[in-house]
C-alpha positions as CSV (number, residue, x, y, z in Angstrom):
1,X,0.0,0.0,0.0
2,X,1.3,3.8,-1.1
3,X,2.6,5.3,1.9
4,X,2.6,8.7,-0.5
5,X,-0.3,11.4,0.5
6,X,-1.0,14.0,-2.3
7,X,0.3,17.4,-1.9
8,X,2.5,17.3,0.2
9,X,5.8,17.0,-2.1
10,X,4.6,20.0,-3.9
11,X,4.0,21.7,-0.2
12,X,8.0,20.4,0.2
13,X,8.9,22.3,-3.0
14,X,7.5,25.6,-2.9
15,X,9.2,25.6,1.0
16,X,12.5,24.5,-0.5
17,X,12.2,27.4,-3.1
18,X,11.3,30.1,-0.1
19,X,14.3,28.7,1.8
20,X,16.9,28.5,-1.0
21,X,15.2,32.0,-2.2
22,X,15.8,33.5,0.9
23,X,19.0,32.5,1.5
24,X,20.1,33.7,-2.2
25,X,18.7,37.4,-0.9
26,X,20.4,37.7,2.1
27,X,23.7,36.4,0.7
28,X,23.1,38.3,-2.7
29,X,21.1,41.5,-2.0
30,X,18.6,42.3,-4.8
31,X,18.5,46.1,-6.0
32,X,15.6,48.2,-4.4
33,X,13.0,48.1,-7.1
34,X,13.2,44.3,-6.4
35,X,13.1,44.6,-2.4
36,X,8.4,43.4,-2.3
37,X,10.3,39.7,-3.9
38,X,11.9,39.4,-0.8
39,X,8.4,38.4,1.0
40,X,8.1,35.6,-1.3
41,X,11.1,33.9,0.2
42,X,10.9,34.0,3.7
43,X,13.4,31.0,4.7
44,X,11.6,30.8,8.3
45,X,8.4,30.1,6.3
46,X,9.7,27.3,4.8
47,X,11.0,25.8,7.4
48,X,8.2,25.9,9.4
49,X,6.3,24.5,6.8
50,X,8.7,21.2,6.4
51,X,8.6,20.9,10.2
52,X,4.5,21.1,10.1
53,X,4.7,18.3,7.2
54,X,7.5,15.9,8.9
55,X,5.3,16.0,12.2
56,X,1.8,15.0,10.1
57,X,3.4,12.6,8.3
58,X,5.8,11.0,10.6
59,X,2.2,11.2,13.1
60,X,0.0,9.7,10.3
61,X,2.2,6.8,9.2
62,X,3.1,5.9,13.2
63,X,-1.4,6.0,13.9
64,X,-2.1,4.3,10.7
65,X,0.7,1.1,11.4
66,X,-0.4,1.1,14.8
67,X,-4.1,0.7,14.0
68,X,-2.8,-2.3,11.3
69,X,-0.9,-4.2,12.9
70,X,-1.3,-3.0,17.0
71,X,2.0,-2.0,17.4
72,X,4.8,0.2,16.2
73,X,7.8,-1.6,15.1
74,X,10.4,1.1,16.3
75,X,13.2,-0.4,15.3
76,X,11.9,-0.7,12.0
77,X,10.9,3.0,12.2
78,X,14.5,4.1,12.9
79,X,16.2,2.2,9.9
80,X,14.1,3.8,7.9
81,X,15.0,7.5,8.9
82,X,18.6,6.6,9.1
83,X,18.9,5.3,5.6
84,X,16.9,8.3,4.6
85,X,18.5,11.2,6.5
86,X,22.0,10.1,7.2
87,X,23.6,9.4,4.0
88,X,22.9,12.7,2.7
89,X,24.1,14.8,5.7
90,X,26.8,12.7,6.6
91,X,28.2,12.9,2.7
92,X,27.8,16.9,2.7
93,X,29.7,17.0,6.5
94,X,32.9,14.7,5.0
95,X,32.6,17.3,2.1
96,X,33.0,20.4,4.7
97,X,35.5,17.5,6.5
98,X,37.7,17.1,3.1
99,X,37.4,20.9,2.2
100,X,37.9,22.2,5.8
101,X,41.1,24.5,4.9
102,X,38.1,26.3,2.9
103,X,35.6,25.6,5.3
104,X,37.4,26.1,8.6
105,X,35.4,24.6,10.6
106,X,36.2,23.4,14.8
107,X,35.9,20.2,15.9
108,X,32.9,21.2,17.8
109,X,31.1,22.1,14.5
110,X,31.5,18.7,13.4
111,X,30.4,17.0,16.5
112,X,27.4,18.9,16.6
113,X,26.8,18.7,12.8
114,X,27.4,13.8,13.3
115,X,25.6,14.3,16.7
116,X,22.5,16.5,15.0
117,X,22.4,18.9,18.0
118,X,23.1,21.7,15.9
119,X,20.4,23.5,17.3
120,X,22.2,24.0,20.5
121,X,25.2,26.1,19.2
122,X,28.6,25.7,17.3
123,X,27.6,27.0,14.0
124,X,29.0,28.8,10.9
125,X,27.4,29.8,8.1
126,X,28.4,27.1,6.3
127,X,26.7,24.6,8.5
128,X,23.8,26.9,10.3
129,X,21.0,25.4,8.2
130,X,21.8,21.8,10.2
131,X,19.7,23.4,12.9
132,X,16.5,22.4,11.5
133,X,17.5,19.0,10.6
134,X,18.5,18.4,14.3
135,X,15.3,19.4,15.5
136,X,13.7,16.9,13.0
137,X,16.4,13.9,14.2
138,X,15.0,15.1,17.7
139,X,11.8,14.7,17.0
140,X,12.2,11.3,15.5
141,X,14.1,10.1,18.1
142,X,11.3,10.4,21.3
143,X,7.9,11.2,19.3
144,X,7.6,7.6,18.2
145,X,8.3,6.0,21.4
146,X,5.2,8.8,22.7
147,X,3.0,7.8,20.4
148,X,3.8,4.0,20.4
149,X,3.4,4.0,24.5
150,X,0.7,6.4,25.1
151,X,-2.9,6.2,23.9
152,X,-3.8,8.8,21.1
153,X,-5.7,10.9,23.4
154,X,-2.5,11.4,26.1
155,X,-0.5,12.1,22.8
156,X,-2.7,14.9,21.9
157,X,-2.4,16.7,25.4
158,X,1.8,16.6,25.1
159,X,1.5,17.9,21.7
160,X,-1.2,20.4,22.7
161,X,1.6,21.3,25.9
162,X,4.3,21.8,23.6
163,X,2.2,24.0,21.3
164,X,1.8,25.9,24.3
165,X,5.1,25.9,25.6
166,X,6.7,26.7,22.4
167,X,5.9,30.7,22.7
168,X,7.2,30.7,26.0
169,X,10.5,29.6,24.9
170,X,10.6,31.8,22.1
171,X,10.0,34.5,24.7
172,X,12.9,33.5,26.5
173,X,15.4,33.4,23.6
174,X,14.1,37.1,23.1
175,X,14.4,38.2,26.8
176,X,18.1,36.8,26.8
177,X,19.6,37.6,23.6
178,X,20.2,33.6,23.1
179,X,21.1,33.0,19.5
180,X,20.6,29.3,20.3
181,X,17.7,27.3,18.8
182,X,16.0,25.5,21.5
183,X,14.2,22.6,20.5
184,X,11.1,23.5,22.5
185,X,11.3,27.2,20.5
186,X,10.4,25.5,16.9
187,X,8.7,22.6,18.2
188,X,5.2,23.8,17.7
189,X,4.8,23.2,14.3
190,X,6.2,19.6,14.4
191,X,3.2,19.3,17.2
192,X,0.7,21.0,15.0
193,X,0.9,18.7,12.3
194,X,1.0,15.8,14.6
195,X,-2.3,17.0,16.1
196,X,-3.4,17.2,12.3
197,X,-2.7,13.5,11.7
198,X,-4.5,12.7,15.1
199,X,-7.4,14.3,13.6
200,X,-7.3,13.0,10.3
201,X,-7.2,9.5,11.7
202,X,-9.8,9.7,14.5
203,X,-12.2,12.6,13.1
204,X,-11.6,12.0,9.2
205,X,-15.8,13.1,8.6
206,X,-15.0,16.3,11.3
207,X,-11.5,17.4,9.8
208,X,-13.5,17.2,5.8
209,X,-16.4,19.3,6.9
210,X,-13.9,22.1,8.3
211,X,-11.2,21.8,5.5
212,X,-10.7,25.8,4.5
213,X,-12.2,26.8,1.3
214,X,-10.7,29.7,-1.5
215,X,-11.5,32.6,0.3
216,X,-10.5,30.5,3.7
217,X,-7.3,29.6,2.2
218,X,-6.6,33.3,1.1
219,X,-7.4,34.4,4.8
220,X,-4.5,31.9,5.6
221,X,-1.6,33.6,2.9
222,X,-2.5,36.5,4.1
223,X,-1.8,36.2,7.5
224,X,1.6,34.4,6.7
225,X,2.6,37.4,4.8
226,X,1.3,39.8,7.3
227,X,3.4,38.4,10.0
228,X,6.4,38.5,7.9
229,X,5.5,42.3,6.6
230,X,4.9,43.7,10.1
231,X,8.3,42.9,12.4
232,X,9.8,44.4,9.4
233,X,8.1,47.7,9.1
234,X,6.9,48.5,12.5
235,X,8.4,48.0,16.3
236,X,6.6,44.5,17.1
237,X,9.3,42.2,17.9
238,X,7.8,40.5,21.3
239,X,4.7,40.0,19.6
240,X,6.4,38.4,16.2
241,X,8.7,36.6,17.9
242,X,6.4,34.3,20.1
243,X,2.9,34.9,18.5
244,X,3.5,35.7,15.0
245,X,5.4,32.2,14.3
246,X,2.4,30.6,15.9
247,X,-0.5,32.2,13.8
248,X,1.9,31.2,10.6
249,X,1.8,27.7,11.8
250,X,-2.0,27.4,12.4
251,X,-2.4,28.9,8.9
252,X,-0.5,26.6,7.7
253,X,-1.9,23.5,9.2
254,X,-5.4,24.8,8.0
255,X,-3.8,24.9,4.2
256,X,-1.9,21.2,4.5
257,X,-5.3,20.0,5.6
258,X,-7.1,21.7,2.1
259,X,-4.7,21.0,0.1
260,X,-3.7,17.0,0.9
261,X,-8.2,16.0,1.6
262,X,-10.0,18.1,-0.2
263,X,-12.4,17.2,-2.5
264,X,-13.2,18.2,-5.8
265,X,-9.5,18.8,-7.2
266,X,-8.7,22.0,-8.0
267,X,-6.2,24.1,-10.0
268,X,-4.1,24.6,-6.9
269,X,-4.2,20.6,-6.1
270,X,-3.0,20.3,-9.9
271,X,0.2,22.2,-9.8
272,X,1.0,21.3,-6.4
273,X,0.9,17.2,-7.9
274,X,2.2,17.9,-11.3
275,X,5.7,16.0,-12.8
276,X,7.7,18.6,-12.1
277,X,6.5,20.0,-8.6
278,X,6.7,16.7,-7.1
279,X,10.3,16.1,-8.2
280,X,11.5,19.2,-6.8
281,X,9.7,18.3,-3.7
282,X,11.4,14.5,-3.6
283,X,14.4,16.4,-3.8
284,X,14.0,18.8,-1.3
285,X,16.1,17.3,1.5
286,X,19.1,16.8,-1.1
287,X,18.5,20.5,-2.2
288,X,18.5,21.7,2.1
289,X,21.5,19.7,2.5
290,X,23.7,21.3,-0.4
291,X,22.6,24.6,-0.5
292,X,24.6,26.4,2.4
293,X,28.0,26.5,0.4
294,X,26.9,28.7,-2.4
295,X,25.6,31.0,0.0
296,X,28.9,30.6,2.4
297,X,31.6,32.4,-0.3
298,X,31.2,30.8,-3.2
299,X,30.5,33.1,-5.8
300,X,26.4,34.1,-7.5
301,X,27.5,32.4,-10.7
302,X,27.3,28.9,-9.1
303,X,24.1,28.6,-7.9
304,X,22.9,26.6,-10.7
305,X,25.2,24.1,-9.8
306,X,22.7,23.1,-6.7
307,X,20.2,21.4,-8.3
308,X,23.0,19.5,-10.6
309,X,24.7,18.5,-7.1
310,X,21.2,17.6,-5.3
311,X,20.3,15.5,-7.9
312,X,23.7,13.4,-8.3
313,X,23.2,13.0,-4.0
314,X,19.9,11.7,-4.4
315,X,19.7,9.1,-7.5
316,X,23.3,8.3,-7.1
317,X,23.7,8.0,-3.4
318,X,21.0,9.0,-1.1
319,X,18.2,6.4,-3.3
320,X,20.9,3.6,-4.1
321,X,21.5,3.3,0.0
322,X,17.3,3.4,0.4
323,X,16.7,0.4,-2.2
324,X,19.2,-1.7,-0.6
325,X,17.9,-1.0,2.5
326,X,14.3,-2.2,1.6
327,X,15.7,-5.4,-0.3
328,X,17.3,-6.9,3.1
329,X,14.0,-5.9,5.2
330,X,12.4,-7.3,2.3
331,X,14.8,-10.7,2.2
332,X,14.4,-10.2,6.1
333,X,10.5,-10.3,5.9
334,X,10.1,-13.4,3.8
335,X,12.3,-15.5,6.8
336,X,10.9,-14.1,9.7
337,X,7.3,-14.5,10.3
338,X,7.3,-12.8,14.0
339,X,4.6,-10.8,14.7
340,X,4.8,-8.1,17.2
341,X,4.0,-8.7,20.9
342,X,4.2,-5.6,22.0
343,X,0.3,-3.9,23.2
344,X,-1.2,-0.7,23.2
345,X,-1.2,1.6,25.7
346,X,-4.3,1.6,27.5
């Protein structure tokens, strides 16, 4: 059975293109005439949007193997992120590793970078972007275990807590200067879309009847612009730094809901699962990973050398290391007829 939603690889590639755009701006300012394209590519934007779509995802596929089969098979769980997150990262950091005389980078910055706890300091701007991908190895690591332990109500409270507490913490990085991304600061919109995929599951007939409509959806864009217009125009950084990312999240939530169940299919549906919108979303992890050098020194001219590198990573190495992974679970599967013993959490 597809484990492949619609949507959501075009959602990944119109983040990957705010991110990338962003970080083209700030490393290559555009001329003032051009200055309203820089709301287009707001690289916090797109973030938050990956994390909103690993947490309904990750969510979703932990509920739905749960329901099947009455247990999560963890370890089964963690292979498969490994062999889908490490090659990649772990090829671009022997990269920085080989190239350090260019790079110079500490030791600390490559602990931190094997380790994924990026988020709690030792960055450059060649390797700042790891943030985010340690708050996603974070999340895989104890969300699973939650959800595989707890019943789906009890995982809904401590996803509903760290919504709440996620503010706070970005209230206290304010207060105190703290350049550090605390996992607890970003967490909310991994929680959203986990509540998402606890509602999908549970209230499928609830979550269709509320699903945002055009003028909804516009409502939605609108307020993810507006909170990236106003801390840059007017004296509002409290507010945007604790509520602002959270109305962005809940808008965006509300438009990975329309967009992935809605019903009839629209224009917006079509594009966002066309060809050539889902491929750029399949390689939107290859395209995060490799992006950071061209904005790090090397010069304008060889940013269209990115998507070139991204691809090579993933249908060379990153997909290669994937397929063999599924051929021994598959080989392992045919010999082992186990089933798991493990019950749910009452």
């Amino acid at each position: 059975m597809s484990t492949r939603l619609p949507s959501l690889d075009g959602l990944r590639a119109i983040s990957i293109a705010t991110v990338i755009g962003g970080h083209a701006i700030s490393a290559y300012p555009l001329p003032k005439q051009l200055d309203l394209l820089g709301y287009f590519f707001d690289g916090s934007v797109g973030v938050r949007t990956f994390f909103v779509i690993s947490g309904f995802l990750i969510t979703y596929l932990l509920l739905r193997e749960r329901n099947r089969e009455g247990a999560v098979d963890l370890k089964a769980f963690y292979k498969r992120r490994i062999l889908r997150i490490v090659p990649a990262s772990y090829a671009f950091i022997a990269v920085l590793f080989a190239f350090n005389a260019w790079a110079q980078l500490s030791p600390c910055n490559f602990v931190t970078s094997l380790t994924y706890t990026k988020n709690y300091g030792c960055t450059a701007q060649i390797d700042v972007h790891l943030w985010s991908l340690s708050v996603e190895e974070q999340f895989y690591l104890l969300w699973p275990v939650i959800v595989s332990y707890l019943s789906p109500a009890r995982c809904t409270i401590v996803a509903i807590v760290i919504c709440f507490l996620a503010p706070i913490a970005r209230a206290l990085q304010y207060m105190t200067h703290s350049t550090t991304f605390i996992w607890f600061s970003h967490a909310d919109g991994l929680m959203a879309g986990a509540i998402l995929a606890f509602a999908v599951t549970f209230y499928p007939v609830s979550v269709k009847k509320h699903l945002p409509n055009g003028w909804q959806r516009a409502i939605c864009i609108l307020i993810i612009v507006a909170t990236i217009y106003i801390p840059n125009h007017h004296l509002l950084g409290p507010l945007n730094v604790t509520i602002a990312p959270t109305m962005q999240m809940v808008a965006i939530v509300w438009l990975v809901a329309g967009v992935t169940f809605d019903e009839p299919k629209g224009v917006v549906f079509w594009v966002l699962n066309c060809r050539p919108v889902v491929y750029v979303g399949l390689l939107s992890y290859s395209l995060y990973i490799w992006q950071q050098p061209f904005f790090a020194g090397l010069p304008a001219l060889a940013i269209p050398a990115l998507p070139l590198i991204a691809m090579v990573s993933y249908h060379f190495w990153e997909q290669p290391i994937r397929n063999l992974g599924r051929a021994r679970r598959s080989m392992h599967s045919r010999s082992d007829f186990a089933v798991p013993t493990k019950t749910l959490a009452r």
